[in-house]
C-alpha positions as CSV (number, residue, x, y, z in Angstrom):
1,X,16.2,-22.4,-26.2
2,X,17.8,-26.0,-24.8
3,X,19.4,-26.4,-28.6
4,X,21.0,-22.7,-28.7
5,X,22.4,-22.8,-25.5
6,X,23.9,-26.0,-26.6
7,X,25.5,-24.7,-29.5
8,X,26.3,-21.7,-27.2
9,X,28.2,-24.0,-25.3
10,X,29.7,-26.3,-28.4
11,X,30.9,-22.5,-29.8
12,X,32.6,-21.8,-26.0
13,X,34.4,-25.6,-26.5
14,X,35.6,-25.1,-30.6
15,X,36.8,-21.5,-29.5
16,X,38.9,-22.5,-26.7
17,X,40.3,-25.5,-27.5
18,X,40.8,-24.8,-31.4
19,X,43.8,-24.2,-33.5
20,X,46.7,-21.9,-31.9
21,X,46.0,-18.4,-31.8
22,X,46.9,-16.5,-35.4
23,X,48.8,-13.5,-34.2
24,X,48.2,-11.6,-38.0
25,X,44.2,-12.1,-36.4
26,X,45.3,-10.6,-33.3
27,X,47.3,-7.4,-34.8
28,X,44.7,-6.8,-37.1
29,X,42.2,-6.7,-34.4
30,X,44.2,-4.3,-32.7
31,X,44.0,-1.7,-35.5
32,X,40.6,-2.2,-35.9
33,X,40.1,-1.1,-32.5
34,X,42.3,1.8,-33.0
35,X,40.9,3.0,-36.0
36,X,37.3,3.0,-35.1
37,X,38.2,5.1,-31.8
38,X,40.8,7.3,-33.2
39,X,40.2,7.4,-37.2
40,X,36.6,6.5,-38.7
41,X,34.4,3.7,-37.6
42,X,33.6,2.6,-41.9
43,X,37.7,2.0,-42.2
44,X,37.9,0.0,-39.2
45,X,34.8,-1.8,-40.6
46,X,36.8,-2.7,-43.8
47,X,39.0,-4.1,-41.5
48,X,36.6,-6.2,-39.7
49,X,35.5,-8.1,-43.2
50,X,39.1,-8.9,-44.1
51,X,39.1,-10.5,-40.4
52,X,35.4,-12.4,-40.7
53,X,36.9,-14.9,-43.4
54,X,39.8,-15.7,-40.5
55,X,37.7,-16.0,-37.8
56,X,37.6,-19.9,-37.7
57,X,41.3,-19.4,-36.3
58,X,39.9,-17.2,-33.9
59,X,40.4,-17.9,-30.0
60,X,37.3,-16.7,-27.8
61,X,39.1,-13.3,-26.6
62,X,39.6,-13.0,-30.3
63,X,36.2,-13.7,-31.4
64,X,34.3,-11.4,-28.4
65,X,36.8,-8.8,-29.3
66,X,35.5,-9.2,-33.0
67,X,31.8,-9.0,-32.2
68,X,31.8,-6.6,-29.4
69,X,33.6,-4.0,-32.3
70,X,31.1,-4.7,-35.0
71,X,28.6,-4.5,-32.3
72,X,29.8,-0.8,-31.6
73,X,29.4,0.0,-35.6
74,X,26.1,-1.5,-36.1
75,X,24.9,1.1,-33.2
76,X,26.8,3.8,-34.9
77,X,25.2,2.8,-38.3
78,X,21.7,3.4,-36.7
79,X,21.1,-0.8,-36.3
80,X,20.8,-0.4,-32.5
81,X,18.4,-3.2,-32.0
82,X,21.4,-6.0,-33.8
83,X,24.1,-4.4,-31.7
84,X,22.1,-5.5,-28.6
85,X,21.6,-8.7,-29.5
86,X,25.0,-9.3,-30.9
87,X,26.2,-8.6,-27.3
88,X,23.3,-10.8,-25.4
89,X,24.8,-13.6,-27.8
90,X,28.3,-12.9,-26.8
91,X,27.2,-12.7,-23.0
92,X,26.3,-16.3,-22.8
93,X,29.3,-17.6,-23.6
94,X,32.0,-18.2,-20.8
95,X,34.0,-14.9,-21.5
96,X,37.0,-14.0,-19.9
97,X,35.7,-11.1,-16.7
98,X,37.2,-8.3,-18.1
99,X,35.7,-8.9,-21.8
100,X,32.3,-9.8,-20.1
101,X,32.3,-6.0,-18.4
102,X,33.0,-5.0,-21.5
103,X,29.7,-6.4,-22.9
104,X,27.5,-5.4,-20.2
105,X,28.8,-1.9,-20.6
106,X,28.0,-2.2,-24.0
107,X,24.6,-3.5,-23.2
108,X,24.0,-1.0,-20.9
109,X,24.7,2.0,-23.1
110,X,23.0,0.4,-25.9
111,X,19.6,-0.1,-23.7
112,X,19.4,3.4,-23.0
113,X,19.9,4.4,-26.9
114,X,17.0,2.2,-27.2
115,X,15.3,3.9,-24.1
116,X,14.8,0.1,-22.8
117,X,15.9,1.4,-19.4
118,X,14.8,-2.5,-17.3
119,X,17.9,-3.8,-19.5
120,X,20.1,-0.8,-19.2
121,X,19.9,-1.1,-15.0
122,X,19.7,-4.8,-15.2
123,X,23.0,-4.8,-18.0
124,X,24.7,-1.9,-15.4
125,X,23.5,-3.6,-11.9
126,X,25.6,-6.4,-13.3
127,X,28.7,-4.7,-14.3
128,X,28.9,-3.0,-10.9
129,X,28.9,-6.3,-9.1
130,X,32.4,-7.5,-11.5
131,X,35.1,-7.1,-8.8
132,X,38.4,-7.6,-11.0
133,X,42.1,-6.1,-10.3
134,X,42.8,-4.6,-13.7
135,X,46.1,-3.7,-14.8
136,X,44.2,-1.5,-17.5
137,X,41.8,0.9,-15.5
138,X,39.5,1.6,-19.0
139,X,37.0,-1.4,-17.9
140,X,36.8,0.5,-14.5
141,X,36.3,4.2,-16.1
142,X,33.7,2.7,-18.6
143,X,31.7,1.4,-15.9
144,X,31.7,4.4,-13.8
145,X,31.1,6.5,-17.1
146,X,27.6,4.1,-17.7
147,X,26.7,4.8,-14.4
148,X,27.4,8.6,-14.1
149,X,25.4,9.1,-17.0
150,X,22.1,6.8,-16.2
151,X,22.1,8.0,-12.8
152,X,22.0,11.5,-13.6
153,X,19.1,10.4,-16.1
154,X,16.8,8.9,-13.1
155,X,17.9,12.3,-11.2
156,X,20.5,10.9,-8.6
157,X,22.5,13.7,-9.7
158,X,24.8,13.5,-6.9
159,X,25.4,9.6,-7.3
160,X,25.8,10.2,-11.2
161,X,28.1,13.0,-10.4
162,X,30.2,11.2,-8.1
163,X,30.6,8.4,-10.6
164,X,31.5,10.9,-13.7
165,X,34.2,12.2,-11.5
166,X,35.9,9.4,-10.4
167,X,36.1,8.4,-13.8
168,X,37.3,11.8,-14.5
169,X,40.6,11.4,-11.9
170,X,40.9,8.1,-12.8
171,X,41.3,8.5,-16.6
172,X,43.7,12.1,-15.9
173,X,45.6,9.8,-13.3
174,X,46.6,6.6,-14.7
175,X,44.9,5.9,-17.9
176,X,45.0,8.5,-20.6
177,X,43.5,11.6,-22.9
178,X,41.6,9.0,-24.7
179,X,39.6,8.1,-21.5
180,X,39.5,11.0,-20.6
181,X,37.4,12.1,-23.5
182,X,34.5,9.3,-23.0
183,X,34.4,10.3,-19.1
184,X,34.1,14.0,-19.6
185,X,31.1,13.9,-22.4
186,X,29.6,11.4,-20.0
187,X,29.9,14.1,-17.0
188,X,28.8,16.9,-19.0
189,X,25.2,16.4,-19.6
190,X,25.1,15.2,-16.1
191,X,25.9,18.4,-14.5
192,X,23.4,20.2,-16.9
193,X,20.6,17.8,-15.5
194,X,21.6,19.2,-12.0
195,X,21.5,22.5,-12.7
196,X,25.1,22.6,-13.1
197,X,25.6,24.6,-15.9
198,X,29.3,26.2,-15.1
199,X,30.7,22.9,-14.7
200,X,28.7,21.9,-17.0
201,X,30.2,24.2,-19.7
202,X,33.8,23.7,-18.3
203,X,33.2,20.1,-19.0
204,X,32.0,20.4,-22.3
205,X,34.9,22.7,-23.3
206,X,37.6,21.0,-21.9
207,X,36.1,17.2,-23.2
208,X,36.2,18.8,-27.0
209,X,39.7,19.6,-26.1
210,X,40.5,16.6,-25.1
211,X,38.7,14.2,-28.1
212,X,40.1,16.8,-30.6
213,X,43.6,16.3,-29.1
214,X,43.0,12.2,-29.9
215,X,41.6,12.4,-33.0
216,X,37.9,11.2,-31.6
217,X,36.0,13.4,-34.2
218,X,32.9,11.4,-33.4
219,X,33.1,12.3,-29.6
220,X,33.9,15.9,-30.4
221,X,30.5,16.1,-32.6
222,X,28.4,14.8,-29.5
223,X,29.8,17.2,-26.8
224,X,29.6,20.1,-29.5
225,X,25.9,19.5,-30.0
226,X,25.4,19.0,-26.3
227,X,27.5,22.6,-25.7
228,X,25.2,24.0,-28.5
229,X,21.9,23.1,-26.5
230,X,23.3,24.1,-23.5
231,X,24.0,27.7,-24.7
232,X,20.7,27.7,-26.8
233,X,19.1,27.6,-23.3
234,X,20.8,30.4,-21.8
235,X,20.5,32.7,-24.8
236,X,23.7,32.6,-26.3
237,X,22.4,32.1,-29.8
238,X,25.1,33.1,-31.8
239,X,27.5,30.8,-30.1
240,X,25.5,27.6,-30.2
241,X,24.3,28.5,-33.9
242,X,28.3,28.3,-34.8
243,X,28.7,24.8,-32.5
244,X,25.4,23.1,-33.6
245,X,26.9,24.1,-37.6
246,X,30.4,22.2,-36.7
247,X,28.6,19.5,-34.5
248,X,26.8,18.4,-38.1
249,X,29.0,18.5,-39.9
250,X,31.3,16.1,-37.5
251,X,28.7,13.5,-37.1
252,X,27.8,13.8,-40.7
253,X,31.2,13.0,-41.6
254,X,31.6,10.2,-38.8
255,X,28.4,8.6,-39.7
256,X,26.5,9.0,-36.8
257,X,22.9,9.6,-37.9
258,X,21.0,9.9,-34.4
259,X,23.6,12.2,-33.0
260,X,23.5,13.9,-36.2
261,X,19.6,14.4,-36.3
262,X,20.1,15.3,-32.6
263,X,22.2,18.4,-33.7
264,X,20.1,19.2,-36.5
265,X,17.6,19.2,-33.9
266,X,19.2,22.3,-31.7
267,X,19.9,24.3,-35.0
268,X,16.6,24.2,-35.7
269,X,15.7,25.4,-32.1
270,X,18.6,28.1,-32.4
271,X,17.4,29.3,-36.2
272,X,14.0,30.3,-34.6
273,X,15.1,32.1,-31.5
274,X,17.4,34.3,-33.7
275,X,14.2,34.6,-35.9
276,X,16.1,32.9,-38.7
277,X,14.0,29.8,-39.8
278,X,12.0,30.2,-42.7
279,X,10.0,28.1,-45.4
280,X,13.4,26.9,-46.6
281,X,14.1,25.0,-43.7
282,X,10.9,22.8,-43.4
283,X,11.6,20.0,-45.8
284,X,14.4,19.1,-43.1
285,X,11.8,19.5,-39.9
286,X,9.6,17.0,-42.1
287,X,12.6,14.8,-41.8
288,X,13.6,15.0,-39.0
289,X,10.0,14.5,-37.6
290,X,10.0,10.9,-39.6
291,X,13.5,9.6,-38.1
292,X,12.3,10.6,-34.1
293,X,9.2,9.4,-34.5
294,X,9.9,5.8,-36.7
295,X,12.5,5.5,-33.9
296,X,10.1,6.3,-31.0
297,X,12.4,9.0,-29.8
298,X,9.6,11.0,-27.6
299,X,11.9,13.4,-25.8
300,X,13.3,14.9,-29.0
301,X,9.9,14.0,-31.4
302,X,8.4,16.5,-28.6
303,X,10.5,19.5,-28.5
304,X,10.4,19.2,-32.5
305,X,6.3,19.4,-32.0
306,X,6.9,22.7,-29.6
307,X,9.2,24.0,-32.2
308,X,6.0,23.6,-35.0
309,X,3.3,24.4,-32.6
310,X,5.6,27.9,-32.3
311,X,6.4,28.5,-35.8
312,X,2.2,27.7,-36.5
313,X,1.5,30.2,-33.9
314,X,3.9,32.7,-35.3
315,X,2.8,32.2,-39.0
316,X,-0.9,33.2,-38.1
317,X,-2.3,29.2,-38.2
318,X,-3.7,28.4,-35.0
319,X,-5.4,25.3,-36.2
320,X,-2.3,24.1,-37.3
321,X,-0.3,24.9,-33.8
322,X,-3.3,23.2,-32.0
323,X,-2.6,20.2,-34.8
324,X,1.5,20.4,-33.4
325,X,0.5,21.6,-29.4
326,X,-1.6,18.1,-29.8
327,X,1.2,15.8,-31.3
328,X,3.6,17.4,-28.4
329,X,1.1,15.8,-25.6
330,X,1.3,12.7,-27.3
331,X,4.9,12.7,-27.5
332,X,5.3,13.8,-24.3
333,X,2.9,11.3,-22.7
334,X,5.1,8.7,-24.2
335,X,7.9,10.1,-23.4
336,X,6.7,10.9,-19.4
337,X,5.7,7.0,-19.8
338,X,9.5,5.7,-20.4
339,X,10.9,8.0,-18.0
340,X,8.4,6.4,-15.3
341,X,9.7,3.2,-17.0
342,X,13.5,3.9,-16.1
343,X,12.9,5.4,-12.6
344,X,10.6,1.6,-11.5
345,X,13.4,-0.2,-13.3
346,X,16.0,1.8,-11.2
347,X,14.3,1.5,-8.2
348,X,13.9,-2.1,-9.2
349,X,17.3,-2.9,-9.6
350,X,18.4,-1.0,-6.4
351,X,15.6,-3.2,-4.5
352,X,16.8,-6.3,-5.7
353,X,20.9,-5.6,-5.4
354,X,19.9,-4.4,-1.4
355,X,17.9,-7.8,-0.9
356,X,20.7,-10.0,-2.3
357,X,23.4,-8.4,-0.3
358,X,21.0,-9.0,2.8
359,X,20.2,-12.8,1.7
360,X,24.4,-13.0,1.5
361,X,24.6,-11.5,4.8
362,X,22.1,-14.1,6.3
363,X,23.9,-17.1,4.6
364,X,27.1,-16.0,6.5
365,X,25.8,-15.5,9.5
366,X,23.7,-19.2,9.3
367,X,27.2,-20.5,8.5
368,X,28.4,-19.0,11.8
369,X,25.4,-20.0,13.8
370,X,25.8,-23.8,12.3
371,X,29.5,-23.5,13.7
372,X,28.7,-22.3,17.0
373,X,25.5,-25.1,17.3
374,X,28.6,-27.5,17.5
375,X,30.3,-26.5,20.4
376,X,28.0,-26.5,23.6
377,X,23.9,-25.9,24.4
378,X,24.4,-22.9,26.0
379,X,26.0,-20.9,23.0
380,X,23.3,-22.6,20.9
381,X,20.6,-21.1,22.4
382,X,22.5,-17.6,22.4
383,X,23.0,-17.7,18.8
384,X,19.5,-19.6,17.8
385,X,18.3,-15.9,19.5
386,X,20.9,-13.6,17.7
387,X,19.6,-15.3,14.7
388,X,16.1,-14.8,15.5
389,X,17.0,-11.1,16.0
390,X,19.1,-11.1,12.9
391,X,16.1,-12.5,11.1
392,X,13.5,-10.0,12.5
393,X,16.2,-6.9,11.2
394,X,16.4,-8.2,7.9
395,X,12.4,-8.1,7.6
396,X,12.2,-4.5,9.3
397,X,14.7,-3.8,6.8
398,X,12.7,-5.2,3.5
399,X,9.7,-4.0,4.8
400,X,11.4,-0.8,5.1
401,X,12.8,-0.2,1.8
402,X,9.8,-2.1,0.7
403,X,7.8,0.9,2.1
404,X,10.6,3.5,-0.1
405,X,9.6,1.3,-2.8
406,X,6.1,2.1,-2.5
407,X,6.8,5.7,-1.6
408,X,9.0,6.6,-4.1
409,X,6.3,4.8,-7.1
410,X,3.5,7.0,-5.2
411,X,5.4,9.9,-5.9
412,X,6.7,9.0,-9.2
413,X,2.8,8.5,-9.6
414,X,1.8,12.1,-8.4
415,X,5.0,13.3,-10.7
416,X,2.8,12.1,-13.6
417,X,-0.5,13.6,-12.4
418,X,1.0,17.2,-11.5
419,X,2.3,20.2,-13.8
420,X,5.4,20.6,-12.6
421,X,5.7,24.5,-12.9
422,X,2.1,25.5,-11.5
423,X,1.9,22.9,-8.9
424,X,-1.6,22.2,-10.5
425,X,-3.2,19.3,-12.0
426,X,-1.7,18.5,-15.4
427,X,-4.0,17.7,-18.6
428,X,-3.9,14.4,-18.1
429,X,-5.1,13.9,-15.0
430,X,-7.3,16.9,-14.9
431,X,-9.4,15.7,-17.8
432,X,-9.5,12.0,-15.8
433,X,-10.6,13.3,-12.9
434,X,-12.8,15.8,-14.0
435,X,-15.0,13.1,-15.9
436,X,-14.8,11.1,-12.5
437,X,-16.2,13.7,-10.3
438,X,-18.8,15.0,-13.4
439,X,-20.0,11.2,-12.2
440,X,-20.0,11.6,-9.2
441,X,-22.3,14.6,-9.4
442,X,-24.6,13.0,-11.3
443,X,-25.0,9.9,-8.9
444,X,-26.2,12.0,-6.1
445,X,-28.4,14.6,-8.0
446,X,-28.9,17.7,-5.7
447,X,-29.9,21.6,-6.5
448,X,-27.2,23.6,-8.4
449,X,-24.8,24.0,-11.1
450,X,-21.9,22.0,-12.0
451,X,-19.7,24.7,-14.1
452,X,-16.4,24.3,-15.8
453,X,-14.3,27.1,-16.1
454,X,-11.8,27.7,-19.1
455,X,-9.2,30.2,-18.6
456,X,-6.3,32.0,-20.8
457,X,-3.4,34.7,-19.7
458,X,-3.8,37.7,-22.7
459,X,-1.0,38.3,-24.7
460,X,1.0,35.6,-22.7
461,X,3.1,34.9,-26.2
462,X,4.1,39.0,-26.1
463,X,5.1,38.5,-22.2
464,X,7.6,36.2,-23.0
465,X,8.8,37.7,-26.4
466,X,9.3,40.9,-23.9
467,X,10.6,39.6,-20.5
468,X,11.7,36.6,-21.2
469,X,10.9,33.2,-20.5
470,X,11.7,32.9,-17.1
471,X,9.1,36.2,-16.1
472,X,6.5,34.2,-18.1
473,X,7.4,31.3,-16.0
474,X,6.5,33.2,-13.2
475,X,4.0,34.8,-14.5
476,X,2.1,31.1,-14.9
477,X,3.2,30.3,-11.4
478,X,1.4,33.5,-9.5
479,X,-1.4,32.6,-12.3
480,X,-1.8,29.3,-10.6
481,X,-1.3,30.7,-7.1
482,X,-4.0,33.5,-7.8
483,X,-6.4,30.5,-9.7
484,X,-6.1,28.4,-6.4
485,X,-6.7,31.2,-3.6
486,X,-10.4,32.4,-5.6
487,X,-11.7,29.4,-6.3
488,X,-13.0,27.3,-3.5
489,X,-11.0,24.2,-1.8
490,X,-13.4,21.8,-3.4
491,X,-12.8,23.1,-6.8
492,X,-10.4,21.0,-9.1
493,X,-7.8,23.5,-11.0
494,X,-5.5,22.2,-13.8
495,X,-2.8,23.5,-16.1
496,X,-3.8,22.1,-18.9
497,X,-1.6,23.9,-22.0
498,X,1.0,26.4,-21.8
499,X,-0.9,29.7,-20.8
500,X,-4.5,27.6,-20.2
501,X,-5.7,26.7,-17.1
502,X,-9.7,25.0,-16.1
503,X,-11.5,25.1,-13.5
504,X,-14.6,22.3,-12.4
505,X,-16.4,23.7,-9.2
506,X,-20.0,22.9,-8.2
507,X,-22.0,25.8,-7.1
508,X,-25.8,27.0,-5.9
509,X,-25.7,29.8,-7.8
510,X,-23.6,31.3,-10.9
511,X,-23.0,33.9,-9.5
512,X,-20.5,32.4,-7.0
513,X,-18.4,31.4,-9.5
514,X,-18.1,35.1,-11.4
515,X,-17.0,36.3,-7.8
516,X,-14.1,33.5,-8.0
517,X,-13.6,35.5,-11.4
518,X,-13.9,39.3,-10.0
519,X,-11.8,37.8,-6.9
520,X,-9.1,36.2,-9.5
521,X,-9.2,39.6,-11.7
522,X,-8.8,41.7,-8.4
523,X,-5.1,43.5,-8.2
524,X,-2.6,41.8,-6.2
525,X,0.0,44.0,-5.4
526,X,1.9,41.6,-2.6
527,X,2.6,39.3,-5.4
528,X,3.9,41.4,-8.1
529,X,6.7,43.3,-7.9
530,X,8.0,47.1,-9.9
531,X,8.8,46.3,-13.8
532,X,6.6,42.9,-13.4
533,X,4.3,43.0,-16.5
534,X,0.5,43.8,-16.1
535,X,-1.1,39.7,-16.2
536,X,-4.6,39.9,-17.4
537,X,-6.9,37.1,-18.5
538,X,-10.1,35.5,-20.2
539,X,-12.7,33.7,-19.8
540,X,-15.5,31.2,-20.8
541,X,-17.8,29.3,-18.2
542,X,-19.8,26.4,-19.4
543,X,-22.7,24.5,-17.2
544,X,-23.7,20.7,-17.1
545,X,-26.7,20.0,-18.8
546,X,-28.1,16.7,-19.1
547,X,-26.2,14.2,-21.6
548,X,-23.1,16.4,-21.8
549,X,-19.7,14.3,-20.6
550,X,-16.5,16.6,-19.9
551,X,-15.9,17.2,-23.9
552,X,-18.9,18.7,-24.1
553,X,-18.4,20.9,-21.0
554,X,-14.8,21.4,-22.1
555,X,-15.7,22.3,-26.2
556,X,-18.4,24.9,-25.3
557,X,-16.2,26.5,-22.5
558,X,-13.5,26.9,-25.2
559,X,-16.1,28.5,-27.5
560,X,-16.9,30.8,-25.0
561,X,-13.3,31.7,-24.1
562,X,-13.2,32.2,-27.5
563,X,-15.6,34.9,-27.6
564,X,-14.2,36.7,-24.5
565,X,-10.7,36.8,-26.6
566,X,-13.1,38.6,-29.2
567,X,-14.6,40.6,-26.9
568,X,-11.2,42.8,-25.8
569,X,-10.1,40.1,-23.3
570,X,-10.0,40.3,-19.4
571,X,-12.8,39.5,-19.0
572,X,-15.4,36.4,-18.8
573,X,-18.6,35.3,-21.4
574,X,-21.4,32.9,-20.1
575,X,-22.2,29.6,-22.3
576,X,-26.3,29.4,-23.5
577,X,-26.0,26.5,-21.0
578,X,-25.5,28.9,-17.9
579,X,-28.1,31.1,-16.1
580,X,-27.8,34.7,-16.3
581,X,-25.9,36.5,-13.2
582,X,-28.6,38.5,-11.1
């Protein structure tokens, strides 16, 4: 480490105090730039080899500006990992400020590609803290775009909006249409994640305008494939079919393969809602399984596994969409892991930005208080006490946002225990604590029956094929409503698959627990409303027996479900393991 941050500092020395400046090295730099914004990053590559065998002429603006562009094409050319480093290299030399918020923008973006969100916020906590008067407002616009757009990922949608819109007026005020284009596809997707989705279209539209208008084909294949998914989600097949078509065939021809595969991605999605994907496209899910999951892309890796489980399902291979509905929990675990991972390293960063500006603050005011010591006793005793009472407010106020801290991981820790549409416990965490209490049971031995219930809404698949997905969301929600007001308070209830919920409840007798069932089954006219489709549902009940962990319970209540689903559904079947029902 002592030996590269010598030649770190040997490099800083040779590059600033070398030959004059070659201003053929400087113009060709210049079209580089242009080229890979404007024309195609490849041809501005071409230009950046002719300039490597010139670049012992090179000043230290010149040489940053050289390795912060090839930086920017080894990320395009799907070598994320070296463009990061390239720029950590850069960032220890003594670079001019307006270069250095360059890198950390770069860093920043790049950290997120990655999904290494610690360095994203640590890379964009220090760009924020630059303060530099800059004739040319891009650094400023990049910075707020890098912000708008991780913000809005943690879900500080107002504080990511805020950011993409003053980069917005900023770029249409004083910089230009090339601006412009970065700051609106960084808004976009930002007011989607709100709930935006107006704006959020207007956005979209007018930033394909705007990149077409400056020749930024690569930009105007990334906000087509974001339009495409945002109209896939709102049922306007036909038009994201046509934009997800275009948005491939842009970032195939710019060379972008994760924004490609991305795209690729949402035609997929689009092909099967219009009942269009077929055996021919499977070769290219196969593929584009391999590229998320070598790169550890979870998010998209697990709507490609929902997309599978569907097709299984629809094909008439339920072992096979059990095989896919498995991989998507994996994925999405991961994936649930990182974004934990980015909110603690936001919250981390906003900790540690609040407690330096409170340690500056308390430097000041000791300055002050040193000043006033000198001039008589009397003030010293008045400001040894307002420094006493300056201390104690800067502990209220770390032990305050220590307690947000600790609130805000709490909930963040609940987030990844609960299903977020039924309010229940989610697999996870039901399975976790279901084997927990199972113990508990079991280390104070008692009369009764410990019974797990396994549950299934009938013809759920049909319910959402008829009224849409957003009745079948309801439908699970007054499922888990309904599952929560017949079962006891001491029972634990979980979501845990898409129309499956469980049920662990101990009980004298079994027949308590088929009145919970008979209660469940029972119309419920105040929560159903006229056209709302008739909600049945199955199910299988399984009993402790000695040796049997919560698999066990779990696999016979399945194969009892199982045989209720044979049976004619709505209604329930008793596991051998159970008592009969007087």
């Amino acid at each position: 480490m002592i030996i590269r941050r010598c030649l770190v500092c040997l490099l800083s020395f040779v590059l600033i105090d070398g030959v004059a400046a070659d201003p053929d090295l400087r113009g060709l730099l210049d079209e580089a730039q242009r080229v890979s914004y404007q024309e195609h990053w490849q041809q501005a590559q071409v230009l950046l080899d002719e300039v490597a065998a010139r670049m012992d002429r090179a000043s230290l603006r010149e040489y940053a500006d050289f390795h912060l562009l090839e930086a920017r094409h080894l990320a395009l050319a799907d070598r994320s990992e070296e463009a990061l480093q390239r720029a950590a290299e850069l960032l220890e030399l003594d670079l001019a400020e307006d270069q250095r918020l360059r890198a950390l923008q770069f860093s920043a973006n790049i950290g997120v590609l990655l999904r290494q969100y610690e360095r994203a916020f640590e890379y964009l906590g220090r760009a924020l803290a630059i303060r530099v008067e800059l004739e040319d407002p891009a650094p400023r616009i990049a910075t707020f775009n890098m912000a708008s757009y991780m913000f809005g990922r943690v879900g500080e949608y107002e504080r990511g909006i805020r950011y993409g819109e003053r980069a917005v007026v900023l770029a249409r005020d004083v910089a230009g249409p090339a601006e412009l284009c970065v700051a609106l596809q960084r808004l976009a997707p930002v007011y989607k994640w709100a709930g935006q989705l107006e704006r959020s279209e207007q956005a979209y539209r007018d930033g394909i305008a705007t990149c077409r208008e400056v020749g930024n084909a690569l930009f105007v294949g990334v906000l087509r494939h974001g339009l495409a998914d945002l109209l896939r989600q709102q049922e306007r097949l036909e038009e994201a079919m046509d934009l997800a078509e275009r948005a491939i065939a842009g970032l195939e021809q710019a060379v972008y393969p994760l924004g490609e595969h991305e795209a690729r991605l949402v035609r997929a999605e689009t092909l099967h809602d219009l009942g269009r994907l077929g055996a021919a496209e499977q070769d290219e899910l196969l593929r584009l399984s391999g590229y998320f999951g070598a790169r550890e892309l979870w998010d998209q890796a697990a709507r490609l596994e929902a997309l599978l489980s569907r097709m299984a399902e629809a094909d008439g291979e339920p072992a096979r969409a059990l095989q896919h509905l498995h991989r998507l929990m994996q994925a999405r675990e991961s994936f649930l892991g990182r974004e934990r991972a980015m909110r603690l390293a936001y919250l981390q960063v906003e900790f540690d930005t609040r407690f330096q500006q409170q340690e500056i603050e308390l430097l000041r005011e000791s300055t002050r208080v040193a000043q006033l010591e000198a001039e008589t006793a009397a003030q010293q005793r008045r400001v040894r006490a307002l420094g006493m009472l300056l201390v104690g407010l800067v502990f209220l106020a770390l032990v305050w946002m220590l307690l947000r801290v600790f609130r805000s991981r709490r909930r963040f820790r609940d987030l990844s225990r609960q299903d977020q549409l039924s309010g229940l416990a989610n697999h996870g965490w039901f399975f976790e604590r279901a084997q927990a209490l199972l113990d508990e049971y079991l280390a104070r031995p008692s009369s009764g029956l410990v019974v797990l219930v396994a549950a299934d809404i009938d013809h759920f698949k049909d319910i959402n094929d008829r009224f849409g997905h957003r009745v079948g969301d309801e439908v699970l929600g007054r499922t888990a409503r309904r599952m929560r007001e017949s079962f006891p308070e001491h029972a634990l209830i979980g979501r845990i698959g898409g129309e499956e919920f469980a049920a662990l409840v101990r009980v004298d007798r079994i027949d308590q627990v088929i009145d919970c069932i008979e209660r469940f089954r029972r119309p419920d006219p105040d929560s159903v409303r006229a056209g709302d489709p008739e909600v049945t549902a199955s199910f299988g009940l399984s009993c402790y027996r000695p040796g049997d962990d919560i698999d066990a319970l779990r696999e016979r209540a399945d194969r009892t479900l199982y045989r209720a689903k044979q049976s004619g559904r709505d209604c329930y079947r008793l596991d051998a393991s159970c008592p009969a029902a007087s």
